[in-house]
C-alpha positions as CSV (number, residue, x, y, z in Angstrom):
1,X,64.4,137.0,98.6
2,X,62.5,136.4,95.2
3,X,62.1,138.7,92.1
4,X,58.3,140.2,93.2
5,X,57.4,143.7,94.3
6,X,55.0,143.2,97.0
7,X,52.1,144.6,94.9
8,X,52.2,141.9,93.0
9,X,52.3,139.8,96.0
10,X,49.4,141.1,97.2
11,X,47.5,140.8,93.8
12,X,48.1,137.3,93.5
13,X,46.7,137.0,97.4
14,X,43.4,139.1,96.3
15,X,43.0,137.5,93.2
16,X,44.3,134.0,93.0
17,X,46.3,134.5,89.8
18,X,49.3,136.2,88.7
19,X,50.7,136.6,84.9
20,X,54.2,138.0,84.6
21,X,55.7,138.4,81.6
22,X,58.9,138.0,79.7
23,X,59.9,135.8,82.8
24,X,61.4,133.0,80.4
25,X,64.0,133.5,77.9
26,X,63.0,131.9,74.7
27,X,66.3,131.0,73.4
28,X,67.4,130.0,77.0
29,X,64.3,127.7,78.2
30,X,61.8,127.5,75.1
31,X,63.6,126.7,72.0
32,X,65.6,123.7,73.7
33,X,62.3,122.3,74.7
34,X,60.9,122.6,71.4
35,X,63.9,121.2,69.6
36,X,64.4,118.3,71.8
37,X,60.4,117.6,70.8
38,X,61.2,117.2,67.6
39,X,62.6,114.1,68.1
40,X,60.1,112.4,70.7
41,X,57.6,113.3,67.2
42,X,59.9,111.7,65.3
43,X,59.8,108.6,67.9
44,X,56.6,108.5,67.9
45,X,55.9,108.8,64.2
46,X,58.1,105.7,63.4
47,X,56.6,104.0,66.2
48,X,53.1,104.5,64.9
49,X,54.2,103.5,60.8
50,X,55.7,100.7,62.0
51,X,52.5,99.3,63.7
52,X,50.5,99.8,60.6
53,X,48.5,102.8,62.4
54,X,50.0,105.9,60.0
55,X,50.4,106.3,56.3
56,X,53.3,107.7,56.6
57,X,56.4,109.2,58.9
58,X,55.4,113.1,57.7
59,X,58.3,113.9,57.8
60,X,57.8,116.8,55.7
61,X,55.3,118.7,57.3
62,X,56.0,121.0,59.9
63,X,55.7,120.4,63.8
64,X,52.1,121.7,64.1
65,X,50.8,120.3,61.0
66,X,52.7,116.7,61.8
67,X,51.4,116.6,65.4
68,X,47.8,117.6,64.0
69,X,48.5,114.9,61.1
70,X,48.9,112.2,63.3
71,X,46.1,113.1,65.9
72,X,43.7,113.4,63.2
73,X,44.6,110.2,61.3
74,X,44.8,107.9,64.2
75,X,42.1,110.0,66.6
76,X,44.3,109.5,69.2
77,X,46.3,112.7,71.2
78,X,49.1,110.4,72.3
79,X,49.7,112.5,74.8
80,X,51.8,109.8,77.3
81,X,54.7,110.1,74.0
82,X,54.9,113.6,75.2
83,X,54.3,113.6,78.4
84,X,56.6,113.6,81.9
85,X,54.7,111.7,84.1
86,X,52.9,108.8,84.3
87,X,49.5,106.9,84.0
88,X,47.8,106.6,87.5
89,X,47.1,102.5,86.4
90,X,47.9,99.7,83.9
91,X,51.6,101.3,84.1
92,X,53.9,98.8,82.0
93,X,57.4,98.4,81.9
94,X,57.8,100.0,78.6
95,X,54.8,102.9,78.7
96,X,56.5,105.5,77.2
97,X,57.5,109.2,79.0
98,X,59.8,112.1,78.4
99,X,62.2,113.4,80.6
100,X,64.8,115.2,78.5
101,X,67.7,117.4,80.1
102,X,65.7,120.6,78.0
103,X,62.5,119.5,79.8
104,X,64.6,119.6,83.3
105,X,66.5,122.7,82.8
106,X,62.8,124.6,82.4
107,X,62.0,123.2,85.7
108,X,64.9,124.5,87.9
109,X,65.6,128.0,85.6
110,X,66.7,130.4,88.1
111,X,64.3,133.2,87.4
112,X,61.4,131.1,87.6
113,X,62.5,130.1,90.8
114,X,62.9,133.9,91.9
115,X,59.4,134.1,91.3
116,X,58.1,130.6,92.8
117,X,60.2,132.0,96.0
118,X,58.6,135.0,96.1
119,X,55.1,133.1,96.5
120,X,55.8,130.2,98.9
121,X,59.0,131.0,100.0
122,X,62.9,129.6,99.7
123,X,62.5,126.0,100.2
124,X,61.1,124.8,96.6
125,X,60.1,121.3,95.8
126,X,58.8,119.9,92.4
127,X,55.7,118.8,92.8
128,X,55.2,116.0,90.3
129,X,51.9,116.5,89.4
130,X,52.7,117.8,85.5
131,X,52.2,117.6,82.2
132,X,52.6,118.7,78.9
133,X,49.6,119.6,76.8
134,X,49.6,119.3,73.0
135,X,46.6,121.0,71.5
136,X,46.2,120.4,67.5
137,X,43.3,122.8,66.4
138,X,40.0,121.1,67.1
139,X,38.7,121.5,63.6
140,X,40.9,118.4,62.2
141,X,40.3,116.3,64.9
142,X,37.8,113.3,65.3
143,X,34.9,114.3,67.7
144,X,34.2,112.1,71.3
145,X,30.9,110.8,72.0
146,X,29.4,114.3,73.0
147,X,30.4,115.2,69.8
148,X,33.3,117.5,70.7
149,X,37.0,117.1,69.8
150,X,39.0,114.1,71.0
151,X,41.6,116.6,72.2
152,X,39.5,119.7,73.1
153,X,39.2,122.8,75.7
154,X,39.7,121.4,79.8
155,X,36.7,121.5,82.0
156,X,36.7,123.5,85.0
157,X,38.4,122.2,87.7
158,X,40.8,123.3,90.9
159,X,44.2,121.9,90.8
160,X,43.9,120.9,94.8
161,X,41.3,118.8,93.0
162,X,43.8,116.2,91.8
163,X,45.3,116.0,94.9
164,X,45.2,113.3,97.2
165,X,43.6,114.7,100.7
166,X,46.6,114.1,102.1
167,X,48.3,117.1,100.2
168,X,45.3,119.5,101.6
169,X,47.8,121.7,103.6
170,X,50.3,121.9,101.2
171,X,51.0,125.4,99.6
172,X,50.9,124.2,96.3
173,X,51.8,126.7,93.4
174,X,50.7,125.9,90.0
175,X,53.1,127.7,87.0
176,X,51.6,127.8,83.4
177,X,53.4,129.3,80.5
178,X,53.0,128.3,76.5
179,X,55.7,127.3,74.4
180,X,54.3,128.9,71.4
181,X,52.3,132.3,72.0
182,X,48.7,131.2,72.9
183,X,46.0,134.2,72.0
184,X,42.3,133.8,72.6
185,X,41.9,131.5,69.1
186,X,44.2,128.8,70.4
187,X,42.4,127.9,73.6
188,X,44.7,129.4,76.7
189,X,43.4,129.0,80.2
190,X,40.7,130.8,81.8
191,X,39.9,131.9,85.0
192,X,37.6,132.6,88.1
193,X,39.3,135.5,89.6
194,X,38.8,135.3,93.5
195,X,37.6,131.6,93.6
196,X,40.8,130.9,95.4
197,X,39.1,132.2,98.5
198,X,36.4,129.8,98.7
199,X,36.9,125.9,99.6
200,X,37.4,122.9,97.3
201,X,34.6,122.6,95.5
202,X,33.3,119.2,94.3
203,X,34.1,117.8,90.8
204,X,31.9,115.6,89.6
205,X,32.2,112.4,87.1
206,X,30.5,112.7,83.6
207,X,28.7,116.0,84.3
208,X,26.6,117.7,81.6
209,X,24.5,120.4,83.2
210,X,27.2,123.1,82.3
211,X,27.2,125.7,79.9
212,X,30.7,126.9,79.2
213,X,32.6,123.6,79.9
214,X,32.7,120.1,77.6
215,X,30.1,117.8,78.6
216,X,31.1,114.3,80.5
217,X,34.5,113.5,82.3
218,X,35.2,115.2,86.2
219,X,34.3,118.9,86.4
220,X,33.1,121.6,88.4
221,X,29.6,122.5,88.3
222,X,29.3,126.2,87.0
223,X,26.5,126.4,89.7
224,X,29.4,126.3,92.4
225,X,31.1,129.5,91.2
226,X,30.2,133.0,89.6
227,X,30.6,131.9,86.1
228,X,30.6,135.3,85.0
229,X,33.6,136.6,86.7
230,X,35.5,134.2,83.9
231,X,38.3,135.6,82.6
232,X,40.3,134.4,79.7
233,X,44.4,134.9,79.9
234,X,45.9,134.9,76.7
235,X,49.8,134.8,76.7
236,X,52.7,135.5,74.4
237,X,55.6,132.8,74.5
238,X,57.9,133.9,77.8
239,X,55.2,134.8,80.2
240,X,54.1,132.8,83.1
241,X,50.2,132.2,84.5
242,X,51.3,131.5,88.2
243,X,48.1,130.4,90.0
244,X,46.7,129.0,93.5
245,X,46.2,125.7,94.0
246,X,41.8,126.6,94.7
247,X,41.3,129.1,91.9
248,X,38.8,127.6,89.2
249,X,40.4,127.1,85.6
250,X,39.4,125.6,82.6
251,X,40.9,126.2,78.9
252,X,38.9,127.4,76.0
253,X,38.8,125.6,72.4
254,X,41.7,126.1,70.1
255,X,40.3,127.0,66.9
256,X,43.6,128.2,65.4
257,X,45.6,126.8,62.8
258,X,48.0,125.7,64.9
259,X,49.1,123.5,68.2
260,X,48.4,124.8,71.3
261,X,51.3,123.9,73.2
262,X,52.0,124.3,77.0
263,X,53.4,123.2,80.1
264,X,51.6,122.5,83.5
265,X,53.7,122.5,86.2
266,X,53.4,122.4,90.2
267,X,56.1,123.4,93.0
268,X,55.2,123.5,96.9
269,X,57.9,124.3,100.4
270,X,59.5,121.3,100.6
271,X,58.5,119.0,103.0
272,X,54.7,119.2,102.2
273,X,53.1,116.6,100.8
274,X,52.6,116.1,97.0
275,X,49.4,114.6,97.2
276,X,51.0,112.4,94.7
277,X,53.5,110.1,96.5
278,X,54.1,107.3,94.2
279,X,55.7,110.1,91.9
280,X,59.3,111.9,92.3
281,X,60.0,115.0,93.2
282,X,62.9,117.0,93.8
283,X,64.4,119.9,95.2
284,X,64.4,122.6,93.1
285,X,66.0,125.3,95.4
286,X,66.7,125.4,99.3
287,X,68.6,128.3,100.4
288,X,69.3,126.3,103.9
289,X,70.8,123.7,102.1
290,X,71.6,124.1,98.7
291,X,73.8,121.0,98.6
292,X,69.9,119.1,98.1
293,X,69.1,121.2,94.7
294,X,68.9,118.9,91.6
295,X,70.5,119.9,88.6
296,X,71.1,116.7,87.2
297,X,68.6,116.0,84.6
298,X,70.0,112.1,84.0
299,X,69.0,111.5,87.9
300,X,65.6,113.1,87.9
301,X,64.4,111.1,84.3
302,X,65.9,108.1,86.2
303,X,63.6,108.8,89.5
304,X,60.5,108.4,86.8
305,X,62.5,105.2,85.6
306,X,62.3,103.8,89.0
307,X,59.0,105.3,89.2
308,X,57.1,103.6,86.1
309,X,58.9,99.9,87.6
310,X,57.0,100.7,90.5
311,X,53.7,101.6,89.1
312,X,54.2,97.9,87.0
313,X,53.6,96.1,89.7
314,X,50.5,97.9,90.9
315,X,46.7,99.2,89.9
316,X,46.5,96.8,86.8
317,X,43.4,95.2,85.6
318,X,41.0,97.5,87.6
319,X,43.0,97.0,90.8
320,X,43.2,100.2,93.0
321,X,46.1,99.3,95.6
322,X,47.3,103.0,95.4
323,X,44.6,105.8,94.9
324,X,45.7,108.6,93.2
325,X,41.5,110.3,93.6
326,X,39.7,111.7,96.3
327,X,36.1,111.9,94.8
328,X,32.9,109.5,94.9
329,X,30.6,109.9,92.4
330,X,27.1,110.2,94.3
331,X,27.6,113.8,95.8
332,X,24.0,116.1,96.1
333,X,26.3,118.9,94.1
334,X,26.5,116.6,91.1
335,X,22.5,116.2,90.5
């Protein structure tokens, strides 16, 4: 079963990536999402006038130029607003998420699904490690200490990187698509073609030594990986980046006009680990037992509900009782 031709199979073997296009129907999966957005902005905007932090509720502009607005007024990204997961610590009972039935139905959207299948076969769990990303245009934003924008392009990095090492055999799939089309001037991923083949490489803490990546916070080195097989993949709103959990990624810098808006999910065979257990997850399809899909999206935003209660009651005030990391910060490779 699945919706690939076993050519691309095989490509996305060889190469660690696969794009394929017009998978999502915009009216069917994108313009829910981006309607039910509308009013988390409109959540947050009253949420941030009414603690004194913005001039105003912006009500007039439009999405892009509100969510750039507010970014650039209060130099913040707010990206936990937006976002449907959670913090890894300091977790309180009111730390704000978004898990909207729009959200959900983008998750489990049957030719998605065809495809995921296709790639790690008919047993599909949602794998909580995702996000939402929110990229206003770098130009308006206030710069970080290396002097690059507080919301800026991703460092390089493997997403079996995030991962706890108990997740290590875990067939994890990573599925990337943009909400909004996302050419070369609004900072869409690139890629190491072939890096998949390799083994996780180290990611180190506050590195600076490389060239094409933002200074500071956990990275690859570029000295781990032919740098100059980057390739950058620029998408049009419908098409999915489907990629391995090893194959080395970064983003570039969106120097548009506009947001840079995109989704980040992860699926694996059910049963594997997550590498992120105090999360939920769900099944997404089982052809053995189809009776175990969710499709309630009211149940799954209450698993996070139950979740963030959880995560109260742990890794506060510099506490680690649950790791959610796997990397020390005195490896040879960072030097």
């Amino acid at each position: 079963m699945g919706s690939l031709t076993q050519a691309q199979v095989e490509s996305f073997n060889e190469q660690g990536y696969l794009v394929v296009e017009d998978l999502l129907e915009p009216e069917v999966v994108l313009d829910p999402v981006i309607e039910e957005y509308h009013g988390v902005l409109d959540r947050l905007a009253d949420y941030l006038h009414n603690k004194g932090e913005l001039a105003s509720r912006y009500e007039e502009l439009p999405f892009s130029e509100r969510i750039t607005q507010i970014s650039a007024e209060t130099g913040k990204n707010h990206q936990q607003f937006y976002d449907f997961s959670l913090p890894f610590k300091n977790v309180k009972p009111d730390t704000p998420f978004w898990t909207g039935p729009a959200v959900f139905n983008a998750f489990v959207y049957e030719p998605l699904l065809d495809v995921i299948e296709s790639l790690i076969g008919p047993e599909i769990y949602s794998n909580p490690v995702q996000h939402v990303r929110i990229k206003p245009p770098e130009q308006y934003l206030p710069k970080n200490d290396y002097g690059d924008a507080v919301i800026g392009k991703t460092a390089w990095h493997q997403d079996h990187g995030v991962v706890t090492p108990e997740a290590d055999d875990t067939r994890m799939l990573t599925v990337w698509f943009p909400l909004l089309d996302a050419p070369i001037e609004k900072g869409p991923l690139r890629i190491v073609p072939g890096s998949h083949k390799g083994d996780l490489l180290t990611h180190c803490l506050n590195y600076t030594g490389n060239k094409l990546s933002p200074p500071g916070g956990r990275q690859i080195p570029e000295k781990l990986f032919p740098v100059e097989m980057v390739k950058p993949v620029p998408l049009d709103r419908g098409s999915v980046l489907f990629l391995h959990k090893r194959t080395v990624h970064g983003s570039l810098s969106n120097v548009s006009e506009e947001v840079r808006w995109s989704f980040d999910l992860r699926y694996n065979p059910t049963g594997e680990p997550t590498g992120r257990h105090m999360f939920p997850g769900f099944v997404a399809r089982s052809r053995a037992n189809p009776e175990t899909e969710l499709r309630d999206p009211d149940h799954w935003s209450q698993l996070w509900l139950d979740a963030r209660e959880k995560m109260a009651l742990i890794n506060q005030d510099g506490e680690s009782d649950v790791k959610f990391g796997r990397w020390g910060d005195d490896h040879p490779d960072c030097a």
